[in-house]
VOBA-1610 file (N, C-alpha, C; in pm, whole numbers, padded with zeros to 5 digits, always signed):
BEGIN
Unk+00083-00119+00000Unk+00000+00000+00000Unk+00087+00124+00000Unk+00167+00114+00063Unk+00255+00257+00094Unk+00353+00272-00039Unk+00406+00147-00096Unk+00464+00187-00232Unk+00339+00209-00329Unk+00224+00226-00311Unk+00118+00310-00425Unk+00063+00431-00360Unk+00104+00459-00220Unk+00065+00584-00264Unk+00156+00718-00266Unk+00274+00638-00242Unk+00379+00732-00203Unk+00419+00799-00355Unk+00386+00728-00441Unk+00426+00814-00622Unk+00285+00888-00585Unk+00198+00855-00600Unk+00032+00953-00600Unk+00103+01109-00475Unk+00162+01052-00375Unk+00161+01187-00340Unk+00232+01279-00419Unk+00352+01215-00478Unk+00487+01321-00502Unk+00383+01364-00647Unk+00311+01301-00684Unk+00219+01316-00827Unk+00176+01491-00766Unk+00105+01472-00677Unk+00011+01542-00598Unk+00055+01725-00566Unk+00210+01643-00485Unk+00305+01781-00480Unk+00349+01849-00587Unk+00378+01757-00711Unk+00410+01822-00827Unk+00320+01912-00919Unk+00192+01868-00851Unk+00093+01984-00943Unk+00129+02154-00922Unk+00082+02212-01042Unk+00174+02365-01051Unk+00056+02451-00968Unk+00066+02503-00924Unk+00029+02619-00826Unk-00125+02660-00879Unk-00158+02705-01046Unk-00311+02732-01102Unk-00355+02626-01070Unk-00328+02561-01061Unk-00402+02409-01085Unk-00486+02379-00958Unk-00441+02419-00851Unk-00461+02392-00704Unk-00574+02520-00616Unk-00683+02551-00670Unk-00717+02678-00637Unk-00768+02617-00505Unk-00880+02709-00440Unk-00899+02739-00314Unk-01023+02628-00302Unk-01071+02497-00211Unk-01123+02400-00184Unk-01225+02431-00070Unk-01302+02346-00037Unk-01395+02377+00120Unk-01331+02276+00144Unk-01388+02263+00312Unk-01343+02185+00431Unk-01350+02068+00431Unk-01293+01976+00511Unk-01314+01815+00521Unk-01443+01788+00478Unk-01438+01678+00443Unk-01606+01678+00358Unk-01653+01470+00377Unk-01695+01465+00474Unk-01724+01312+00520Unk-01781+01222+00429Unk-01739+01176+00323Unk-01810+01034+00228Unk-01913+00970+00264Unk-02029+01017+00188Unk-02144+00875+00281Unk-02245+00875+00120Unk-02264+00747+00123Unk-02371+00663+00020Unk-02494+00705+00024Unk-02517+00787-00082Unk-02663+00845-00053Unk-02745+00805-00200Unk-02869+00823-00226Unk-02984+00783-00318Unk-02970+00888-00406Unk-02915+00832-00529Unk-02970+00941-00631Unk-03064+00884-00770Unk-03123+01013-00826Unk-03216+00947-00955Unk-03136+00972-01047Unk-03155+00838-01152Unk-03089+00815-01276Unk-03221+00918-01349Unk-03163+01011-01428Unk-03271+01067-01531Unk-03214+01046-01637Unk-03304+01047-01732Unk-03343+00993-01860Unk-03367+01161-01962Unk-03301+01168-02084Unk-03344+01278-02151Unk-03379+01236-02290Unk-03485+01318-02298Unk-03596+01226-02409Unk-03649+01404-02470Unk-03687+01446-02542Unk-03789+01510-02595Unk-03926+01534-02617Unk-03994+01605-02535Unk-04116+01641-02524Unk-04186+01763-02602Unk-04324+01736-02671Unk-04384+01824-02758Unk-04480+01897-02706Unk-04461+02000-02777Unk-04576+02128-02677Unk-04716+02089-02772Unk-04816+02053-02712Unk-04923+02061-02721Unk-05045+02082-02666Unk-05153+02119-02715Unk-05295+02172-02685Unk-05300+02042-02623Unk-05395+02082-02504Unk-05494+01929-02446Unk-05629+01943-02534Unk-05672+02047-02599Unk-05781+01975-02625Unk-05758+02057-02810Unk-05741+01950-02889Unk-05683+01988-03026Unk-05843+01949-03130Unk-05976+01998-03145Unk-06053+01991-03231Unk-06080+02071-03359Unk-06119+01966-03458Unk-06140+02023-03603Unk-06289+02116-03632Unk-06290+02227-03629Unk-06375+02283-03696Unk-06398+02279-03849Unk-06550+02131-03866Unk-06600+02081-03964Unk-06644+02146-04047Unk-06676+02151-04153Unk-06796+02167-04286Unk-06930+02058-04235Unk-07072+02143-04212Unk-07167+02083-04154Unk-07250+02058-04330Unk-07153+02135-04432Unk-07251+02154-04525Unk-07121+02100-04665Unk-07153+02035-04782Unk-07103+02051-04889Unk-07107+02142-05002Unk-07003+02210-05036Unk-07017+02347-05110Unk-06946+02426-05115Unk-06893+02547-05161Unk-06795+02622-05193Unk-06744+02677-05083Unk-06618+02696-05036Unk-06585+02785-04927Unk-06625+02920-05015Unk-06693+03046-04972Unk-06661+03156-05006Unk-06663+03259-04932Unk-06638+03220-04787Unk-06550+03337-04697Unk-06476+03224-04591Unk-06345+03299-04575Unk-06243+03222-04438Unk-06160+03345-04381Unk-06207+03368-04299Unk-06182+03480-04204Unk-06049+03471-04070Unk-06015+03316-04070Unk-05862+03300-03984Unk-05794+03213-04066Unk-05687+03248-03953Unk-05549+03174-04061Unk-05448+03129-03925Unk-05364+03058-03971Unk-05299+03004-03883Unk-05244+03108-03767Unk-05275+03059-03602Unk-05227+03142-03503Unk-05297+03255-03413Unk-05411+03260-03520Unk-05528+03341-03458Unk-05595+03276-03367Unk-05658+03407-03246Unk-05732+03352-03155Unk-05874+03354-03180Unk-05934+03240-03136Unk-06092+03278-03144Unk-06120+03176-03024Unk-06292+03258-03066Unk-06385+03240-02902Unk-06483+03097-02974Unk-06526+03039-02880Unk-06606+02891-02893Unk-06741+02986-02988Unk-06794+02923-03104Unk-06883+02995-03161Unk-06854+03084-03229Unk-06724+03107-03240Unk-06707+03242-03412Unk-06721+03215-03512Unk-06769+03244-03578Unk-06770+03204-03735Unk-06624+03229-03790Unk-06615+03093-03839Unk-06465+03120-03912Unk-06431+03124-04067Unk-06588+03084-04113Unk-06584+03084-04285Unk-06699+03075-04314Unk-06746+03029-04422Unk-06901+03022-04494Unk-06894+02969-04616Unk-06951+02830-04601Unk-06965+02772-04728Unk-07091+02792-04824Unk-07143+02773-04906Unk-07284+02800-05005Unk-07286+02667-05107Unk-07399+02597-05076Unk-07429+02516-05205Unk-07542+02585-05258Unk-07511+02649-05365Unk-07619+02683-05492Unk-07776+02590-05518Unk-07699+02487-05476Unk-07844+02418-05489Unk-07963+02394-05374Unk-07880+02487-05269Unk-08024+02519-05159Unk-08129+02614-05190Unk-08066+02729-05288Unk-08122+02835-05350Unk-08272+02777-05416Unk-08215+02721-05534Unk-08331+02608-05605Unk-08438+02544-05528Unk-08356+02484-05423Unk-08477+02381-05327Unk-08579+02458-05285Unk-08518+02583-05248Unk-08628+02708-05162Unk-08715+02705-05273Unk-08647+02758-05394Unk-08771+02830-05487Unk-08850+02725-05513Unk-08806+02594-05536Unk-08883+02466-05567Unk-09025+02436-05442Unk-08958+02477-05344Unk-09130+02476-05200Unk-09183+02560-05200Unk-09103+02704-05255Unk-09244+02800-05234Unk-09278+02789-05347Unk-09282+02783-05460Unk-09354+02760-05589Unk-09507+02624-05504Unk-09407+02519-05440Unk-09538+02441-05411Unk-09575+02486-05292Unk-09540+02529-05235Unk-09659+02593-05141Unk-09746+02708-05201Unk-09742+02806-05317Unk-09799+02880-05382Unk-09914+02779-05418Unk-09890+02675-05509Unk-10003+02602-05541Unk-10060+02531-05447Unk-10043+02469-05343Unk-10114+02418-05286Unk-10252+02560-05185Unk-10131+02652-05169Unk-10229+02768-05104Unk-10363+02758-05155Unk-10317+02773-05312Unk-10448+02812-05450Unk-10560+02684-05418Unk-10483+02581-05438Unk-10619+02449-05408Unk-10707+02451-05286Unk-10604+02532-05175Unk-10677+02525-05042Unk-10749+02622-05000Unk-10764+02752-05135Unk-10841+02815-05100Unk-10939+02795-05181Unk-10944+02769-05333Unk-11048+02661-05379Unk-11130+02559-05321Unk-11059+02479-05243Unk-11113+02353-05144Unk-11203+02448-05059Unk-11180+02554-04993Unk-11231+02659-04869Unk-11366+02734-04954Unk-11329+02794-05070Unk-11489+02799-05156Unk-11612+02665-05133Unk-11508+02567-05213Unk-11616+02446-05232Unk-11692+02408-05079Unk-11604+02425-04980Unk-11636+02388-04874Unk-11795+02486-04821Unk-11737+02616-04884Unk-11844+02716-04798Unk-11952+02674-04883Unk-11968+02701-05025Unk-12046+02669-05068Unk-12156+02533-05026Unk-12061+02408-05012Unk-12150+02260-04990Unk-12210+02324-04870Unk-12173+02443-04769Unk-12213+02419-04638Unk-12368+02506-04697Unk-12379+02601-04773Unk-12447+02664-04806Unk-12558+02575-04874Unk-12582+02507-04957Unk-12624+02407-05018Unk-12716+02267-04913Unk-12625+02228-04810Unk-12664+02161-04701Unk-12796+02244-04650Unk-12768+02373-04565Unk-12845+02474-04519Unk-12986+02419-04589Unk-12982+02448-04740Unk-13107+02418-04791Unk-13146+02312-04844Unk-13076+02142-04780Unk-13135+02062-04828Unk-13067+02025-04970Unk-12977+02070-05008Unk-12968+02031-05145Unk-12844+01915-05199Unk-12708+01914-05104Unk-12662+01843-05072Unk-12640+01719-04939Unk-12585+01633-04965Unk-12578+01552-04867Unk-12441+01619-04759Unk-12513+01513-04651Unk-12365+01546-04560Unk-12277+01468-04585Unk-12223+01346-04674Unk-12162+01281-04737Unk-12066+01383-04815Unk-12143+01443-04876Unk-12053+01543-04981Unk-11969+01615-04931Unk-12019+01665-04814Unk-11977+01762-04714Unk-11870+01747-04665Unk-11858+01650-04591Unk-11746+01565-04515Unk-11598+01566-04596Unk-11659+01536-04756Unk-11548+01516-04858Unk-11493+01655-04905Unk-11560+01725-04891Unk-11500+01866-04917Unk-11430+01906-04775Unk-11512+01871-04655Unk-11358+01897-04549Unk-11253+01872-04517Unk-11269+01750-04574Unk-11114+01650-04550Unk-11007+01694-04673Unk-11098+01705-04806Unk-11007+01800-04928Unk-10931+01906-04823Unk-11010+01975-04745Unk-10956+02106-04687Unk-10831+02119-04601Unk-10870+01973-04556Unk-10753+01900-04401Unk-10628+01911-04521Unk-10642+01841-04623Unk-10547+01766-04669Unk-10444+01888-04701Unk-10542+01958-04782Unk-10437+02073-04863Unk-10352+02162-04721Unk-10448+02163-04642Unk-10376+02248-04539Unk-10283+02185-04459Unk-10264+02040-04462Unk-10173+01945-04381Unk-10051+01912-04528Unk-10057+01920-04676Unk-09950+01936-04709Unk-09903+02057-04743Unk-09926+02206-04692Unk-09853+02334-04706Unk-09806+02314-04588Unk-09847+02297-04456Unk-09776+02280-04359Unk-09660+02200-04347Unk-09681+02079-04436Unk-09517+01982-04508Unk-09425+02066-04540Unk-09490+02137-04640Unk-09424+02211-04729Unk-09324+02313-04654Unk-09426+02386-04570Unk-09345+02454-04485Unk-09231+02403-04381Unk-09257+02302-04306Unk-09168+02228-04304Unk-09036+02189-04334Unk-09061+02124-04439Unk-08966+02125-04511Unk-08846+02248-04589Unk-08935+02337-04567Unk-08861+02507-04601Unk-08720+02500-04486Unk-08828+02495-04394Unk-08714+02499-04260Unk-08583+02415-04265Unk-08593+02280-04280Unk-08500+02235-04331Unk-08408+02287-04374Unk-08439+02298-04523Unk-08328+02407-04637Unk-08317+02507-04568Unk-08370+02531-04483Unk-08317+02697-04476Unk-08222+02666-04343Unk-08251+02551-04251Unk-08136+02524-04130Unk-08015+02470-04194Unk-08018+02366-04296Unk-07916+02346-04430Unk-07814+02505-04427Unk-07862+02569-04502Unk-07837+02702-04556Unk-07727+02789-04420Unk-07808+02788-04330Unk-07758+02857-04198Unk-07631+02752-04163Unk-07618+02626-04204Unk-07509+02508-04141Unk-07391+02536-04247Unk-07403+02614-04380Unk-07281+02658-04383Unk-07194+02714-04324Unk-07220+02837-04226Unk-07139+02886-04151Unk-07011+02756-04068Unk-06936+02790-04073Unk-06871+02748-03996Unk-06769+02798-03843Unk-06850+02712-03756Unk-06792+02778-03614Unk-06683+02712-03577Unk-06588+02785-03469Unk-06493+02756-03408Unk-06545+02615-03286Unk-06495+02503-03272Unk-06559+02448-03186Unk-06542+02502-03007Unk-06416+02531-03021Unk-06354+02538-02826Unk-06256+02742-02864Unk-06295+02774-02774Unk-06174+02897-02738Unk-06055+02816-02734Unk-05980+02926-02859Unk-05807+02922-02839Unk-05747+02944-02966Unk-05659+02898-03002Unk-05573+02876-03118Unk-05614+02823-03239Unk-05612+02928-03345Unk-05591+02810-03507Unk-05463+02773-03492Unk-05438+02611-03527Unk-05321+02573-03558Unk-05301+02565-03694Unk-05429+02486-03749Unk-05380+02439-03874Unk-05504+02489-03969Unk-05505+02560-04085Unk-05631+02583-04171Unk-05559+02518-04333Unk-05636+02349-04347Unk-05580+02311-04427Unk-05637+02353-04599Unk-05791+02431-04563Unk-05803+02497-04713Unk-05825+02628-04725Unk-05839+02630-04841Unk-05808+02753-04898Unk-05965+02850-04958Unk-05960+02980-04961Unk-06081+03071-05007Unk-06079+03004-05144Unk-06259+02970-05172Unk-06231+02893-05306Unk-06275+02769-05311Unk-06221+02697-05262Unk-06225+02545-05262Unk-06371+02501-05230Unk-06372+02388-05278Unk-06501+02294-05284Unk-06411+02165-05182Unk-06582+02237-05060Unk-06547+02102-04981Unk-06636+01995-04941Unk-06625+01892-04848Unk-06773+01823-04896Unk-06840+01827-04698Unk-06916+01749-04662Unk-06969+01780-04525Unk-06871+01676-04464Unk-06830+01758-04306Unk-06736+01660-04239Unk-06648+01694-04304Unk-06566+01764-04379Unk-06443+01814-04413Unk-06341+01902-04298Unk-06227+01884-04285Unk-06172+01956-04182Unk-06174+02137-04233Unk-06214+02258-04190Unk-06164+02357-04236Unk-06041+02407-04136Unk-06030+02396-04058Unk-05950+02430-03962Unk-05951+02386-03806Unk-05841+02386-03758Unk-05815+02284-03658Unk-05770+02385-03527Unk-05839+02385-03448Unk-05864+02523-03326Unk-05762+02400-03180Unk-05656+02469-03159Unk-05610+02395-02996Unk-05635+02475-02888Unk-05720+02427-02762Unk-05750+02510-02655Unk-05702+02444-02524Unk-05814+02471-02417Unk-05802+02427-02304Unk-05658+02428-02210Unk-05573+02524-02276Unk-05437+02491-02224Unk-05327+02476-02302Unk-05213+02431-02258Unk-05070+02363-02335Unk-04995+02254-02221Unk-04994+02142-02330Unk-04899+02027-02202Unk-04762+02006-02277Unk-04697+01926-02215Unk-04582+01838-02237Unk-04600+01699-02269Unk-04582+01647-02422Unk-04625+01513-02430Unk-04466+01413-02539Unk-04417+01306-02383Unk-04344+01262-02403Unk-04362+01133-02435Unk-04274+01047-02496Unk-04253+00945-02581Unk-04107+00907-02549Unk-04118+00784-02471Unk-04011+00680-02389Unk-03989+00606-02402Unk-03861+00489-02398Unk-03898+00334-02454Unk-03961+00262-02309Unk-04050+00189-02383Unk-04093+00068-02310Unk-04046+00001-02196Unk-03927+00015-02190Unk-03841-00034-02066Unk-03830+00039-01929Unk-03833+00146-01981Unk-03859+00221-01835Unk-04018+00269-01815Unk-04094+00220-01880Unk-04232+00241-01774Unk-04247+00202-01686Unk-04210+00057-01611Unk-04229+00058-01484Unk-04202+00182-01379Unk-04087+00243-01448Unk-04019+00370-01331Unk-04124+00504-01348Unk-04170+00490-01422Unk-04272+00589-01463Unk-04391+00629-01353Unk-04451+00730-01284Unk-04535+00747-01199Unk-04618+00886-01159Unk-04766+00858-01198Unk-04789+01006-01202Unk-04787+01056-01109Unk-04740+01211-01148Unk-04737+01306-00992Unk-04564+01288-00959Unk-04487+01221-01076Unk-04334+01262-01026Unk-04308+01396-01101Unk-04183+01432-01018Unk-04165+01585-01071Unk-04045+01570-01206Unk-04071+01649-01287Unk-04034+01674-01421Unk-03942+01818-01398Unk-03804+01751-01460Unk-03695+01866-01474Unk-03761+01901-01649Unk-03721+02054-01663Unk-03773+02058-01822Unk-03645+02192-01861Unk-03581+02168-01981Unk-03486+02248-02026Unk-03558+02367-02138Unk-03562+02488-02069Unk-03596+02563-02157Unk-03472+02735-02157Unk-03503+02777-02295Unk-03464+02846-02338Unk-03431+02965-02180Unk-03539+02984-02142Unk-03530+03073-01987Unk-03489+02984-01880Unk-03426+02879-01837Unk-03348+02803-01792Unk-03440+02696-01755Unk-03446+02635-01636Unk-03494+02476-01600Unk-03604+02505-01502Unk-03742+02483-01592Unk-03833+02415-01502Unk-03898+02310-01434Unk-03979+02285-01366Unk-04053+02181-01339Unk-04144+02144-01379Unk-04210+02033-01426Unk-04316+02033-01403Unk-04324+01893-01348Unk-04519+01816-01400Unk-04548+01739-01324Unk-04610+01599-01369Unk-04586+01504-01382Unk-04629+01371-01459Unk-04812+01385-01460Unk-04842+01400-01514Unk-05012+01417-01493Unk-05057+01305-01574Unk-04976+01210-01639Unk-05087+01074-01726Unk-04994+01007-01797Unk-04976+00913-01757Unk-04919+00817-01819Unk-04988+00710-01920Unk-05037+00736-02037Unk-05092+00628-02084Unk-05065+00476-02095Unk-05144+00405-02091Unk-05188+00248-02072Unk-05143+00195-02226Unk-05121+00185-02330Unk-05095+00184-02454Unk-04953+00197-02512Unk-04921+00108-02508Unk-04770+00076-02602Unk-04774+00118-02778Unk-04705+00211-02776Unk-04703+00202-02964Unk-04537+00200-02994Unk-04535+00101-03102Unk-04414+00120-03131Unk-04314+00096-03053Unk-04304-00001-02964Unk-04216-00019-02838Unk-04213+00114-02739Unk-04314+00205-02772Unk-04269+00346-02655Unk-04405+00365-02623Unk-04369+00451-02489Unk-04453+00478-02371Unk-04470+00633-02371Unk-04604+00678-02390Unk-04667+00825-02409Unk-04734+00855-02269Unk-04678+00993-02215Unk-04690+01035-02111Unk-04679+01209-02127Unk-04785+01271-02062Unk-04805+01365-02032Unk-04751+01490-01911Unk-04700+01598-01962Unk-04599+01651-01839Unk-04675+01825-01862Unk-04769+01834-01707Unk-04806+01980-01721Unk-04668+02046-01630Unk-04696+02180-01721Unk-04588+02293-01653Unk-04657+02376-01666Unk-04621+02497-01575Unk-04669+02613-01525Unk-04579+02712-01603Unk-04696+02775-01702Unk-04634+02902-01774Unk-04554+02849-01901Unk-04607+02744-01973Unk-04541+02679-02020Unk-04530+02780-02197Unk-04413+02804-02251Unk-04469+02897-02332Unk-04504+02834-02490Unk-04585+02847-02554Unk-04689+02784-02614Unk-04689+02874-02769Unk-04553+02920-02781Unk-04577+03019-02898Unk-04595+02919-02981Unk-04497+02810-03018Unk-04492+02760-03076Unk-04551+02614-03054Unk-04692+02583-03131Unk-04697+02425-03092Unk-04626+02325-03169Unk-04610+02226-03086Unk-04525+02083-03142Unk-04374+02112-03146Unk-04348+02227-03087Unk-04213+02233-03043Unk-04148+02183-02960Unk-04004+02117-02958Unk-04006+02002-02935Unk-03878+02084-02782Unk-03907+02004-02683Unk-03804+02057-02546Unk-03786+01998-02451Unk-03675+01965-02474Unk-03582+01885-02372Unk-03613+01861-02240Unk-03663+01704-02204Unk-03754+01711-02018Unk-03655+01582-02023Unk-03643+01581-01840Unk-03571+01491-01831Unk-03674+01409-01716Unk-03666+01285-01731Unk-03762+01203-01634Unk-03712+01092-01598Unk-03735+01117-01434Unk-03678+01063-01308Unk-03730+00903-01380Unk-03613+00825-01388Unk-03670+00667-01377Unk-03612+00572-01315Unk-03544+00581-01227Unk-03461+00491-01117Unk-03396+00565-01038Unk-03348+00501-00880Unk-03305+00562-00795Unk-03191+00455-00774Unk-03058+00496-00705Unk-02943+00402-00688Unk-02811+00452-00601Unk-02754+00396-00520Unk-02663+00440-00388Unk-02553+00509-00503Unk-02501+00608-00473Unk-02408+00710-00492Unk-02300+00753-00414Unk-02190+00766-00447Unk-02158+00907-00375Unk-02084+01001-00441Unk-02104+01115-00362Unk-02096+01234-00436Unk-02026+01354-00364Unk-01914+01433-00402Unk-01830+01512-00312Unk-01836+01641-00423Unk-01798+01763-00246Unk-01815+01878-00354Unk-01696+01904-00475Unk-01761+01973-00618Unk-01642+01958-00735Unk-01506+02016-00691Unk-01496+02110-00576Unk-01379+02189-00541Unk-01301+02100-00440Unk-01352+01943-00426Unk-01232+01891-00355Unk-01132+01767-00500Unk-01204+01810-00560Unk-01095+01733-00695Unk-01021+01810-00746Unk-00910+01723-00737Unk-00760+01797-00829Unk-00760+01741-00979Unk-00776+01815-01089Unk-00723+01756-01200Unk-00580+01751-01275Unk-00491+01658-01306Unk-00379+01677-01365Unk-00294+01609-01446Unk-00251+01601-01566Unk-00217+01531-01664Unk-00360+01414-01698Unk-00441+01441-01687Unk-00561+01364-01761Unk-00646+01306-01606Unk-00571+01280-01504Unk-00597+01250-01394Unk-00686+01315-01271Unk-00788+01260-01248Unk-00799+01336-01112Unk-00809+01242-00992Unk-00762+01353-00919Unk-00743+01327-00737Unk-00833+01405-00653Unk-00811+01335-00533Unk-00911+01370-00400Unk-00797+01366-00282Unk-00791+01454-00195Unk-00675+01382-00088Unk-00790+01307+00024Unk-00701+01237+00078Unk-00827+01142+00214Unk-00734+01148+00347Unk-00800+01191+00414Unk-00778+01177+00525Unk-00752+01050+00625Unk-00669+00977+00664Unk-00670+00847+00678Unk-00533+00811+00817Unk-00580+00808+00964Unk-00543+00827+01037Unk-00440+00918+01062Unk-00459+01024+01035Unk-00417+01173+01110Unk-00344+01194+00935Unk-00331+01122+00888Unk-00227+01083+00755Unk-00318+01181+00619Unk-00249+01256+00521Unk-00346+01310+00387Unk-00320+01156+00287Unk-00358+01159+00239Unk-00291+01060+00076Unk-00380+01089-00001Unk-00340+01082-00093Unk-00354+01148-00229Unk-00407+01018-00284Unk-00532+01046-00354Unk-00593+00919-00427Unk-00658+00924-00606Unk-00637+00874-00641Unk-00683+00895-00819Unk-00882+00853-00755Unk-00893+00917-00830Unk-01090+00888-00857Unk-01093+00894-01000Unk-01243+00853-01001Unk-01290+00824-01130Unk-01453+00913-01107Unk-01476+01026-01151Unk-01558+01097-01154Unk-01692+01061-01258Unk-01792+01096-01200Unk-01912+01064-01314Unk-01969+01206-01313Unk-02149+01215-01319Unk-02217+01291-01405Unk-02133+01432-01243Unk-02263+01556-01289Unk-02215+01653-01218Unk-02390+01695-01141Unk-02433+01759-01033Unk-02526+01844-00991Unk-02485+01935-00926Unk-02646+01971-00864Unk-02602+02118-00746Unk-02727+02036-00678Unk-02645+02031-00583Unk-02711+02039-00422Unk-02735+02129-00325Unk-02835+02223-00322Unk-02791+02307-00218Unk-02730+02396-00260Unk-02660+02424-00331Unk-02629+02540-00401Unk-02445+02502-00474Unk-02437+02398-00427Unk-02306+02334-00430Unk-02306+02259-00544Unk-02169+02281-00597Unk-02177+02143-00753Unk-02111+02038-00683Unk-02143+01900-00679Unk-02121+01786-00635Unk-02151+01722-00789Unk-02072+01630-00755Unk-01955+01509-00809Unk-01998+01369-00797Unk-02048+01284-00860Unk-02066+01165-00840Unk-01887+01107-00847Unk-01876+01011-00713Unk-01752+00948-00784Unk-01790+00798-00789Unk-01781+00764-00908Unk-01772+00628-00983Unk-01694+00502-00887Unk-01565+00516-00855Unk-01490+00452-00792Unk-01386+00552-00746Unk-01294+00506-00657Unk-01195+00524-00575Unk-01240+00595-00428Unk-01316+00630-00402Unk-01359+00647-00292Unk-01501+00536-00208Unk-01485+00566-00054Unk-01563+00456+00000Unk-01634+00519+00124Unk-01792+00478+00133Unk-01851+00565+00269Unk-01765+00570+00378Unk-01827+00685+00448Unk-01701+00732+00613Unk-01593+00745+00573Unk-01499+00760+00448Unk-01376+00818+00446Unk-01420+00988+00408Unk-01285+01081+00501Unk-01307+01200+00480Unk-01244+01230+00339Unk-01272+01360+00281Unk-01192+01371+00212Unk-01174+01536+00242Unk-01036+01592+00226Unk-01025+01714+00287Unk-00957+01767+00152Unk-00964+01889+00143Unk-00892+01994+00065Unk-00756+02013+00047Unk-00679+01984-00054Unk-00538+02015-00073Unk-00530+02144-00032Unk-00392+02140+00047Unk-00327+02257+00085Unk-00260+02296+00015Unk-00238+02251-00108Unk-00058+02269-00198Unk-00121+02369-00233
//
C-alpha cells in the first residue's frame, strides 16, 4: 500500500500552483440515493386539439382565420354555399304557392257545400269530402313549410364555427375550394398547453404520475409534473403527459428537452472543489489516520445540491472516508 501511494503523493506535490485553487473543508463520504434521469424530448401541445367541420357541402366563399389566430367557442370562421339550396327554396315555395291556391279553392267548395246543405240540397256525405279536401291541402302546405325549414337550417349550417376557445393551428383549405360535409376547415387547440413525451418501453415501470419533471428551456430549467401516463404501447414506446406552469406555447409541437426521473441508486458524491485535476488525472486527498494521501478517482455525471456542484464518484472512494482539501 505505501509503495502506491507514495508516487500519487509526489504526483500530488508536483501539481503547478493554477491548478490547485482554493477547496472547502473536510467533507465526510457517505452513500446516498440518487435518480438516474433519462433525456428524451417532449412536444408542446394543446390538451384539447378539435377540427372545426364543414356541416354543409359546397364552396368555401368566406375564411376569415389563418394560422395562429385567436378565437372564441362559436365564431364564425368561414361560410360555405351550395347553390343548390337556392333552387330547393324556390322549388317549395312555388309548391306551397299552389297548394295555397287548391286550399283556398277547397275553402270555396267547402263554404259553398255548407251553403247548399243549409237548404237541403246536398248531402252530408258530400260535405265531409269537401272537409277533409280542406284538411289535406292544409296538412300538405304545412309539409311544405316544413320542409322550407330544413333548407333553410341546411343554408344557416354553412357557416362554420370555431368548436372550443383558443388557437388556429392548422387551416388546411383555402378561399375557393369545394369542400364536402365533415371536411376539416380548420383545426382550433384550446383548453391549455402540455408536455407530451414518448419513452422506450423499458422504463415504464419507473414511470409514476405526480413525479416531478426537470424541463430544459430556453429561460433556464423548469418543473413540471407527470399528470398521465398512458396504458398503450405504440411502437415499443410509452406516451406520457408533463403539465408545466407558464409553459410557453408560442410555438406548438415544439419540441423541449424534459428529463424524467426513472430509477433511484446508492451514490456518492463530493463537492467539485475537492478534486484535483492533472495530466488527464484526477485526485481527491483522504484523510486516513491523522495521515493526507492522495488518491486517483474516477468521476461521473455533475449536480447542485444546495447550491453546491457535487460530483458523483464512480470509484476510488468509499462511505465514512473524509476527504479534505489540498493545501498545496
Amino acid at each position: 500500500m505505501k509503495s502506491i501511494i507514495l508516487p500519487l503523493a509526489i504526483v500530488a506535490l508536483a501539481l503547478p500552483q493554477g491548478v490547485l485553487a482554493e477547496a472547502s473543508g473536510p467533507f465526510v463520504v457517505t452513500s446516498e440515493q440518487v435518480t438516474d434521469w433519462k433525456a428524451v424530448y417532449g412536444r408542446v401541445e394543446a390538451k384539447d386539439s378539435i377540427p372545426a367541420r364543414a356541416r354543409l357541402g359546397g364552396t368555401l366563399v368566406e375564411l376569415s382565420v389563418s394560422e395562429g389566430d385567436q378565437v372564441q367557442a362559436g365564431q364564425p370562421l368561414g361560410r360555405i354555399v351550395d347553390e343548390k339550396i337556392t333552387f330547393q327554396l324556390t322549388a317549395v315555395d312555388a309548391q306551397i304557392t299552389a297548394l295555397e291556391s287548391q286550399l283556398a279553392n277547397a275553402e270555396s267548395e267547402l263554404k259553398r257545400g255548407e251553403e247548399l246543405q243549409a237548404r237541403g240540397v246536398t248531402t252530408t256525405q258530400r260535405l265531409d269530402q269537401l272537409r277533409t279536401q280542406v284538411d289535406v291541402y292544409a296538412g300538405q302546405i304545412e309539409a311544405q313549410r316544413a320542409s322550407r325549414k330544413v333548407i333553410e337550417q341546411q343554408a344557416s349550417e354553412g357557416e362554420v364555427l370555431a368548436p372550443i376557445s383558443g388557437r388556429v393551428l392548422d387551416v388546411p383549405v383555402a378561399k375557393g375550394a369545394v369542400v364536402m360535409a365533415g371536411e376539416n376547415v380548420a383545426t382550433v387547440g384550446g383548453g391549455g398547453f402540455f408536455l407530451r413525451v414518448s419513452v422506450p418501453e423499458r422504463h415504464a415501470g419507473a414511470m409514476a404520475e405526480g413525479d416531478t419533471i426537470s424541463i430544459e428551456t430556453p429561460a433556464g430549467t423548469k418543473e413540471g409534473k407527470l399528470v398521465k401516463v398512458y396504458p398503450l404501447i405504440e411502437n415499443g414506446r410509452v406516451t406520457a403527459d408533463v403539465e408545466v406552469t407558464d409553459l410557453d406555447a408560442a410555438f406548438v409541437d415544439a419540441r423541449v428537452l424534459v428529463r424524467l426521473p426513472l430509477a433511484k441508486r446508492e451514490a456518492i458524491r463530493i463537492p467539485a472543489d475537492l478534486i484535483r485535476t492533472h495530466s488527464g488525472l484526477d485526485f481527491v486527498t483522504v484523510e486516513l489516520d491523522g495521515a493526507k494521501v492522495v488518491r486517483t478517482v474516477v468521476p461521473g455525471g455533475r449536480s447542485i445540491v444546495d447550491g453546491v456542484e457535487m460530483v458523483e464518484i464512480v470509484t476510488g472512494l468509499n462511505g465514512g472516508e473524509t476527504v479534505v482539501a489540498d493545501e498545496h
